[in-house]
C-alpha positions as CSV (number, residue, x, y, z in Angstrom):
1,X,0.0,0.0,0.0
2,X,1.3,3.3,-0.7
3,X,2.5,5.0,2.4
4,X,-0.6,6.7,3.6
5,X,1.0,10.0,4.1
6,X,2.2,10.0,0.7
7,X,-1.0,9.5,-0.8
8,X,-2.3,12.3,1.6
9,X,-0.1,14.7,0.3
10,X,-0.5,13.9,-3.3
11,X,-4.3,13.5,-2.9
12,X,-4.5,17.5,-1.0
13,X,-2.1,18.7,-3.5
14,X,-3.6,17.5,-6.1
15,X,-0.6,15.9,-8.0
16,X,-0.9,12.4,-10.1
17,X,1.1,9.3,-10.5
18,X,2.3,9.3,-14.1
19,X,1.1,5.9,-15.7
20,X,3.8,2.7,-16.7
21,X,2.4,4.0,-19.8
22,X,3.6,7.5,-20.5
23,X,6.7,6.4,-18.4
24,X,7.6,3.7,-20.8
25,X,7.1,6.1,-23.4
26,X,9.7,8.6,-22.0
27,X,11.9,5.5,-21.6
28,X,11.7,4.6,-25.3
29,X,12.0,8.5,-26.4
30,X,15.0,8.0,-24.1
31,X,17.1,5.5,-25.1
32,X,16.2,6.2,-28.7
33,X,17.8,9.4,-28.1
34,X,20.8,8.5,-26.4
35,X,21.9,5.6,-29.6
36,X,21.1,8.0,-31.8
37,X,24.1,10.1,-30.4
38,X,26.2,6.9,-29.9
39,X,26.1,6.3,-33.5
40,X,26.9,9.9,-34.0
41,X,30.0,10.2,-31.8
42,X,30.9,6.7,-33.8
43,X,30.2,7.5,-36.9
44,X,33.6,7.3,-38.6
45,X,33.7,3.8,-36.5
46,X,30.4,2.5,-38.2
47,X,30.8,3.7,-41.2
48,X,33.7,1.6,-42.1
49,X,31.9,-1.2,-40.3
50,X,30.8,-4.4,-43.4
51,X,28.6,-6.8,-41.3
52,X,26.3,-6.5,-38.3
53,X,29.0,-7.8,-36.8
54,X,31.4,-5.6,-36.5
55,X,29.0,-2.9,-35.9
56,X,27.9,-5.2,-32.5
57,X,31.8,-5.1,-31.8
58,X,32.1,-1.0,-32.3
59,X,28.9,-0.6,-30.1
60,X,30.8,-3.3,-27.4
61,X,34.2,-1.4,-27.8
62,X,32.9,1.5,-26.0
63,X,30.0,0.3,-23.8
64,X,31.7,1.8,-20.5
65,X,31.7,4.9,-22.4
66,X,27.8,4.4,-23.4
67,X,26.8,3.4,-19.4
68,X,28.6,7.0,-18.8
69,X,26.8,8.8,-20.7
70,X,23.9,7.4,-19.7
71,X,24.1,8.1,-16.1
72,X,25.3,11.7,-16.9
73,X,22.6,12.3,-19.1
74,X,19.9,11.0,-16.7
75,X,21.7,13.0,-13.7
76,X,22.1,16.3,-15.3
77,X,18.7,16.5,-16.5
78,X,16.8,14.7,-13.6
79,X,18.9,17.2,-11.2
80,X,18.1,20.6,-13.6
81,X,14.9,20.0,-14.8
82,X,13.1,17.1,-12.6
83,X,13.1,15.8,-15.9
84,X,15.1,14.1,-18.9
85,X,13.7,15.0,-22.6
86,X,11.7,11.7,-23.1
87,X,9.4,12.9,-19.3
88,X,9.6,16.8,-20.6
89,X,7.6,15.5,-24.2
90,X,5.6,13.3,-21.8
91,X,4.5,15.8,-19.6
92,X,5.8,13.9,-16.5
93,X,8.5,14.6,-14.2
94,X,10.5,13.1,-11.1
95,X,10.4,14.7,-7.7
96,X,11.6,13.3,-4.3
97,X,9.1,12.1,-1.7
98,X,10.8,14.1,1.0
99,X,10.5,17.4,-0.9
100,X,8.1,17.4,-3.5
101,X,10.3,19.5,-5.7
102,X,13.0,18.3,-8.5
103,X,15.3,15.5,-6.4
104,X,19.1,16.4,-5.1
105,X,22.4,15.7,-7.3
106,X,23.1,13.0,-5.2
107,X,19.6,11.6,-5.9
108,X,19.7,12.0,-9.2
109,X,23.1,10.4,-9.4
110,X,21.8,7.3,-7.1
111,X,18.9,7.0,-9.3
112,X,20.6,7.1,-12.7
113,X,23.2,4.2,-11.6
114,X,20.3,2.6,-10.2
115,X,18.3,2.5,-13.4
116,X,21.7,1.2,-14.6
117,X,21.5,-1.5,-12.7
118,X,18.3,-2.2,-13.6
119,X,18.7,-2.3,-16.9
120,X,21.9,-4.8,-16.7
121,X,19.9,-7.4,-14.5
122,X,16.9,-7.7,-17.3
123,X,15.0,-4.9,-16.2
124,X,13.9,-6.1,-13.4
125,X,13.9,-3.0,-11.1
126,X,11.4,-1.5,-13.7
127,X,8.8,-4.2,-13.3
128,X,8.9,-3.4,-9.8
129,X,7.0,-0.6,-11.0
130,X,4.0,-2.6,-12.1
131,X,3.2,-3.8,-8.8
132,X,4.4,-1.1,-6.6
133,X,1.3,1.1,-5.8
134,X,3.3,4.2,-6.0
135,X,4.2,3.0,-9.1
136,X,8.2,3.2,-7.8
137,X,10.8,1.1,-9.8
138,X,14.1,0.1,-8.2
139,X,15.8,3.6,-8.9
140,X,13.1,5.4,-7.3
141,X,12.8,3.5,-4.3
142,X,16.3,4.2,-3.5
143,X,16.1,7.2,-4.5
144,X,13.1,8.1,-2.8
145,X,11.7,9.9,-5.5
146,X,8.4,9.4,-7.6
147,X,7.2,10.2,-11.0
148,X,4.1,12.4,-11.4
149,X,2.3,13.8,-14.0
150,X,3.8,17.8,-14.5
């Protein structure tokens, strides 16, 4: 059940949950996003790439580099904005529980390597999302942040 204060607050304030579905949306947007510059800072790389296989290879070459970015990306914007580009189109956006307002650098660093982490172990910290009744994956719940509708 979802912490009753919590639900007081967002209930007399009258903030939302955003849905799985808007926040798999942002997700998508997301990551679509982020390998489309990949392929840009690799271009010369893939562009003398012949088979699928080598282009897997390029892409494996400079996953550390990818993971990076990835957290940086998520941080910066999560700690600016409350939100990266793929919430901002959405209309949702990512606030801590304690606060209500956009989460802490530390925060948003915890929940971008979090999300990580999710996302290496079969994204199984984001289907803890679909039966969490905040609707909290991995990263949020050590975060302690939510995602509402902006």
């Amino acid at each position: 059940m979802l912490n009753e204060e919590i639900e007081n607050i967002l209930h007399n304030s009258d903030i939302t949950l955003a849905s799985i579905a808007k926040r798999s949306t942002a997700f998508f947007v997301d990551e679509m996003l982020l390998s489309f510059l990949l392929i840009i800072a690799l271009w010369d790389s893939f562009a003398t790439a012949k088979t699928v296989e080598d282009m897997i290879n390029i892409t494996n070459t400079f996953i550390l580099e990818y993971l990076l970015m990835k957290i940086v990306y998520q941080a910066f914007f999560v700690y600016q904005y409350g939100a990266t580009l793929g919430k901002i189109i959405m209309k949702i956006r990512v606030i801590e529980i304690s606060t209500f307002q956009n989460p802490t650098l530390g925060s948003s660093i915890n929940r971008a390597i979090f999300r990580i982490i999710s996302e290496t172990f079969f994204y199984l910290g984001f289907l803890w999302g679909f039966f969490d009744p905040a609707k909290q994956t991995l990263h949020d719940k050590t975060a302690r942040t939510l995602v509402i509708n902006a």
